[in-house]
C-alpha positions in Angstrom: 11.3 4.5 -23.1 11.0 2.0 -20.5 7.7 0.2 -19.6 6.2 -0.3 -16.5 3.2 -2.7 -15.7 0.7 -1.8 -12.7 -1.5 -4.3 -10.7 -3.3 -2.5 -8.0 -3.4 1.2 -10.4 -6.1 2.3 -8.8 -4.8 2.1 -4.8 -3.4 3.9 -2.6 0.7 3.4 -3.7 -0.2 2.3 -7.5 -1.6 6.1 -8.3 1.5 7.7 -6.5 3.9 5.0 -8.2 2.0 5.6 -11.8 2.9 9.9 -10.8 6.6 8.7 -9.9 7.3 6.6 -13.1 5.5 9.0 -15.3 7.6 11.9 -14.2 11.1 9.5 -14.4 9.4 9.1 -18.2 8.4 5.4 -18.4 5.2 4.5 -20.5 2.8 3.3 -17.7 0.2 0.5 -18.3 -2.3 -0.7 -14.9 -4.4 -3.3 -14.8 -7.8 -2.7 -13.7 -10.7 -5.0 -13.8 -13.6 -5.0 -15.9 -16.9 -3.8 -14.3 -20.0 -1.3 -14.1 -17.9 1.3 -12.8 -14.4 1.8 -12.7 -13.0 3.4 -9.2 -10.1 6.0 -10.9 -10.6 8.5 -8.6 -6.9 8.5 -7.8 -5.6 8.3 -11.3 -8.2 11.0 -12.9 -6.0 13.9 -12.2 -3.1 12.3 -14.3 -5.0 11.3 -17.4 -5.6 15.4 -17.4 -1.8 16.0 -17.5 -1.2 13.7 -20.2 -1.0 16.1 -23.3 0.3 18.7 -21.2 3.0 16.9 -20.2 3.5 14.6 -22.7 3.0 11.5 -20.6 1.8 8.3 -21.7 -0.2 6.4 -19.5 -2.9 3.5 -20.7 -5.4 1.0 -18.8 -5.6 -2.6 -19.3 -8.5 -5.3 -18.0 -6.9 -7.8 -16.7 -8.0 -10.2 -13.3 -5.6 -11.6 -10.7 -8.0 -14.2 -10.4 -6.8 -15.0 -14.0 -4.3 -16.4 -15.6 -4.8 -16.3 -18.9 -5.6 -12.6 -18.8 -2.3 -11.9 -16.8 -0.5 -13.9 -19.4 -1.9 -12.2 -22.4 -0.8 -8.6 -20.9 2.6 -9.8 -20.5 2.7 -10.8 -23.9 1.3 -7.9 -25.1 2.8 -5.4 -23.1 6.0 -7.0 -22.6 7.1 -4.6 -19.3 10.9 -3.8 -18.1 9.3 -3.7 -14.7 6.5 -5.0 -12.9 5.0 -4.0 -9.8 2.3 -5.8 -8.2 0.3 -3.8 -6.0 -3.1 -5.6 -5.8 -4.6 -7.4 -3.0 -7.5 -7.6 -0.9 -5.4 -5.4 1.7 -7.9 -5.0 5.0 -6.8 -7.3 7.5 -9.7 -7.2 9.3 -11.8 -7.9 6.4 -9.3 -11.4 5.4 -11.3 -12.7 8.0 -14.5 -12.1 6.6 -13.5 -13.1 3.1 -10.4 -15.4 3.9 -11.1 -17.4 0.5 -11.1 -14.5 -1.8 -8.2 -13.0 -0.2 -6.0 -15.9 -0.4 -7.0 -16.0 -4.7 -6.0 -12.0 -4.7 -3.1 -12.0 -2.2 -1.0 -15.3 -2.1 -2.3 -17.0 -6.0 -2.3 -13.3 -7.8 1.6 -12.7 -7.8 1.9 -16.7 -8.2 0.3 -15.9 -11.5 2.2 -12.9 -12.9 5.6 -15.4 -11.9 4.5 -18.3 -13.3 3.3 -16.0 -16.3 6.6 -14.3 -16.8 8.3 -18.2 -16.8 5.8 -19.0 -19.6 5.6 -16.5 -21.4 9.8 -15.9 -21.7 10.2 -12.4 -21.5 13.1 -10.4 -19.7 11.1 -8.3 -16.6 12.1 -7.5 -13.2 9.6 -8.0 -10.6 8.5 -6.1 -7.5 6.0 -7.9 -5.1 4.7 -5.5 -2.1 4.9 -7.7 0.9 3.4 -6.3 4.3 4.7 -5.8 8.0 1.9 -8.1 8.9 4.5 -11.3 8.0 5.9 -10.3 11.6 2.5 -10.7 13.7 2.9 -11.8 17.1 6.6 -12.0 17.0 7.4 -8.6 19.9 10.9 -8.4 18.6 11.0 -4.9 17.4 12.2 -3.0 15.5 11.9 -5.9 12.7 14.3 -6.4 10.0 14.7 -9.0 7.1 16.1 -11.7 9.7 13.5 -11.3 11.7 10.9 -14.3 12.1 7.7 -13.9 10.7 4.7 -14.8 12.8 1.6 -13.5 10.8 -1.5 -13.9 12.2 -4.1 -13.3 10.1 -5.8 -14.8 6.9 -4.3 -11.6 4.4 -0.9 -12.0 6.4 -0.7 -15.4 5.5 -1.9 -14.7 2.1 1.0 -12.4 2.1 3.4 -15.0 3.4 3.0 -17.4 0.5 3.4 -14.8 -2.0 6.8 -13.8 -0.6 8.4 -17.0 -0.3 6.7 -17.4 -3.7 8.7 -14.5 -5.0 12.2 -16.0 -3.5 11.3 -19.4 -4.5 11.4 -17.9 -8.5 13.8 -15.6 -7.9 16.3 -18.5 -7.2 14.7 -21.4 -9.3 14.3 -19.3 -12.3 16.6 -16.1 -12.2 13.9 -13.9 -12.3 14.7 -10.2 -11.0 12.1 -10.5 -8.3 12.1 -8.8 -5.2 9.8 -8.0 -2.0 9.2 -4.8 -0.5 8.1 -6.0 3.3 6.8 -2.2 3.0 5.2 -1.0 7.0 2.0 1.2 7.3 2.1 4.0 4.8 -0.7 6.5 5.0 -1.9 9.8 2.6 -5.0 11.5 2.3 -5.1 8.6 -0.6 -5.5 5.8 1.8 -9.0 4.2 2.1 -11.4 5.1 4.3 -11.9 2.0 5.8 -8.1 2.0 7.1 -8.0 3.5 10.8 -5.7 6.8 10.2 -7.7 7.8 7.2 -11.2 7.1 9.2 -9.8 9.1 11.7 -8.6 12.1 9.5 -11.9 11.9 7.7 -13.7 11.6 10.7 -12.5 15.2 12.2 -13.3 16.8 8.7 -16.6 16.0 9.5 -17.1 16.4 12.8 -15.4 20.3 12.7 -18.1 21.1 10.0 -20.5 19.6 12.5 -21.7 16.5 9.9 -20.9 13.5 12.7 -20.3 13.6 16.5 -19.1 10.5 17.2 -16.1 7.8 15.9 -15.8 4.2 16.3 -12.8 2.9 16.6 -11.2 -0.7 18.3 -7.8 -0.7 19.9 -6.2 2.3 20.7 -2.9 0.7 22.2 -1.7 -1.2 18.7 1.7 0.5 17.8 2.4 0.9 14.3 5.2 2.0 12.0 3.7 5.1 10.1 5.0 6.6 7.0 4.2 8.8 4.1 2.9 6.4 0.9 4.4 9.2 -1.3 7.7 8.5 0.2 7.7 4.8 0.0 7.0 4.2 -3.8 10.3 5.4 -4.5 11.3 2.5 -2.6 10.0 0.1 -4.6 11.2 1.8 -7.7 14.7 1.6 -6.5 14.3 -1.6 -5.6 14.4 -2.9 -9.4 17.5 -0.4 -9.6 19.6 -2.7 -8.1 22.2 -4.9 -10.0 21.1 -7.7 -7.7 17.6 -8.3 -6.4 16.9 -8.8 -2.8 14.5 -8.2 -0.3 14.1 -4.5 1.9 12.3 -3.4 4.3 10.3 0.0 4.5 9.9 1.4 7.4 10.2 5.0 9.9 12.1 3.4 12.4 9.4 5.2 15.2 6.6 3.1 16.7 2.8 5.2 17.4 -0.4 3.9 19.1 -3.8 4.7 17.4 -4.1 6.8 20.6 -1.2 9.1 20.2 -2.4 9.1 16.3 -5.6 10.3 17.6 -3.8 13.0 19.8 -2.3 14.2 17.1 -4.4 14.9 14.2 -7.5 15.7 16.4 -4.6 18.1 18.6 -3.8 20.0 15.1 -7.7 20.3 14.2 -7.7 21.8 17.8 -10.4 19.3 19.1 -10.4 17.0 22.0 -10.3 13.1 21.3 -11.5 11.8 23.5 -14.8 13.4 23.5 -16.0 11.8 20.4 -13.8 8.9 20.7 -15.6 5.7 21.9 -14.3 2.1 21.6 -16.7 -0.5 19.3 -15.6 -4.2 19.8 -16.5 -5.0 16.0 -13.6 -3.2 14.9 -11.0 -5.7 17.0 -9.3 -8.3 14.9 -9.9 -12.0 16.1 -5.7 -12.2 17.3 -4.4 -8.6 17.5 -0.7 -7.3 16.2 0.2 -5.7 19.4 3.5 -3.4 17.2 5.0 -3.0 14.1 8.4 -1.1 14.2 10.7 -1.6 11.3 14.4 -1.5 10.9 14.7 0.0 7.3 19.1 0.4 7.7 19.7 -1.8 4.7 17.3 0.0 2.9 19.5 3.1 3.7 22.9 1.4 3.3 22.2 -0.6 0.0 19.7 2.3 -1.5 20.6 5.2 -0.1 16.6 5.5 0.8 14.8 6.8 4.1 12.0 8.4 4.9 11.3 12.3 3.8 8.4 12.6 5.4 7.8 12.5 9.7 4.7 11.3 11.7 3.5 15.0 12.6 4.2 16.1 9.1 2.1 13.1 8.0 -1.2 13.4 10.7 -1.1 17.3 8.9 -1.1 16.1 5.6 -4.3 13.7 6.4 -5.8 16.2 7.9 -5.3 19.4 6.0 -6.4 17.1 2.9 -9.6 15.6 4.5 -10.9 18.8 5.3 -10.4 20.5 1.9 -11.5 17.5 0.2 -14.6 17.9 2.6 -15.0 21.6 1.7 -14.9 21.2 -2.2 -17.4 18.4 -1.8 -20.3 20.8 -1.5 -21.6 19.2 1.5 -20.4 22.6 3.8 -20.2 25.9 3.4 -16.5 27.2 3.9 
């Protein structure tokens, strides 16, 4: 049985990665770190199929902050594959907490390298890297030749650790790879992120609990695909005889506007009614579109995209509202 190591468990992609490597049959470990409360809420729904499926799924404590913590895993755990996951992931936030970000981001997978150099053991690596590498460069759709320009404290943070994962790959041999993965949204995502505030934000505005939404730039195009979709990515990723670098992507460029349009179109409500536009939520230097070129993905993986942008904005949607509904905050 082949084990797989988890930074990041308890995200977005790391509880739909943990549901795709459970049902291929590895033994799953995530790291999680130690506090008051643990935030599992997208993992608690597996730990209930365990004994009926026979899965086998365990938390660690562990710190990217940490070293010697990320060292002792590996010793102890000794993975075939290791996906790291975790980061301080807002971009608008990096600018609030650039330090912190930079430890998570950039020093965190410098740590589980360094640690699988030290500690000897044979692993293969995947490092999720971030659309934000390209920034300001308007040459779209972007590929893995394309120049990166980030722009922002977590981009940059982002930027180290993927020439940090190239730079071991060929210094050291290790099976390392990056996943320059674009937006991927599910009614997992966090609520701070704009599609899932908006999703969550008609929920409660049909059931009449909030009137109006907040939002910054309508006009910044993004790449939008389905997180459930793109963790198989990743996985195939380490598949490969030879490791190398892919990009993730739809191949179709959105606004926030014609997001909006959308999801509040399918709920059968009017945008732009309870839209208004809050300048606290634009970033210092704005990302103006993020449209990747995921062909060598398909040619080299066989991998593309299942899911489409309307099929997607439903998902949110139809998830936000039930989630709303079992709450016990409205009647249904």
């Amino acid at each position: 049985m082949k084990k797989a190591l988890i930074t990041g468990i308890t995200g977005q992609d790391g509880s739909y990665l943990a549901e795709f490597l459970l049902d291929k049959g590895y033994q799953v470990f995530g790291i999680v770190r130690r506090s008051s409360s643990i935030n599992s809420k997208r993992i608690d729904h597996l730990y209930e199929d365990l004994q009926v499926k026979n899965r086998k799924l365990s938390l660690v404590y562990g710190d990217m902050n940490d070293a010697s913590s990320i060292n002792r895993i590996l010793r102890t755990v000794k993975p075939d594959e290791i996906y790291n996951l975790a980061a301080q992931s807002h971009v608008k936030v990096s600018f609030e907490i650039p330090e912190y970000t930079a430890e998570v981001t950039a020093l965190g997978p410098l740590r589980i390298l360094e640690a699988i150099v030290e500690s000897g053991i044979k692993t293969k690596f995947y490092q999720a890297s971030s659309s934000e590498l390209y920034g300001r460069n308007m040459k779209a759709p972007q590929n893995e030749k394309t120049i990166f320009q980030p722009v922002s404290p977590y981009a940059v943070s982002k930027l180290f650790a993927y020439w940090t994962t190239v730079n071991y790959r060929e210094s050291y041999g290790i099976f390392a790879c990056n996943g320059i993965l674009f937006n991927h949204e599910s009614p997992r995502r966090g609520e701070t992120f704009v599609t899932r505030k908006i999703t969550r934000a008609i929920a409660r505005i049909k059931f009449g609990l909030q009137d109006k939404l907040y939002l910054g730039n309508l006009d910044a195009k993004r790449d939008w695909g389905y997180a459930k979709d793109y963790v198989e990515a990743m996985w195939l990723m380490l598949q490969q005889k030879k490791a190398d670098d892919f990009v993730i992507a739809t191949g179709e460029c959105h606004t926030v506007r014609e997001f909006l349009e959308e999801a509040f179109g399918y709920a059968k409500l009017d945008y732009k009614k309870y839209v208004k536009i809050d300048s606290r939520y634009f970033r210092p230097l704005e990302v103006n579109i993020l449209q990747g070129d995921y062909s060598k993905a398909k040619k080299k993986m066989g991998w593309r995209p299942k899911t489409s942008f309307k099929e997607l904005v439903k998902i949110m949607v139809d998830a936000d509202i039930q989630e709303l509904k079992n709450s016990g905050e409205v009647k249904s």
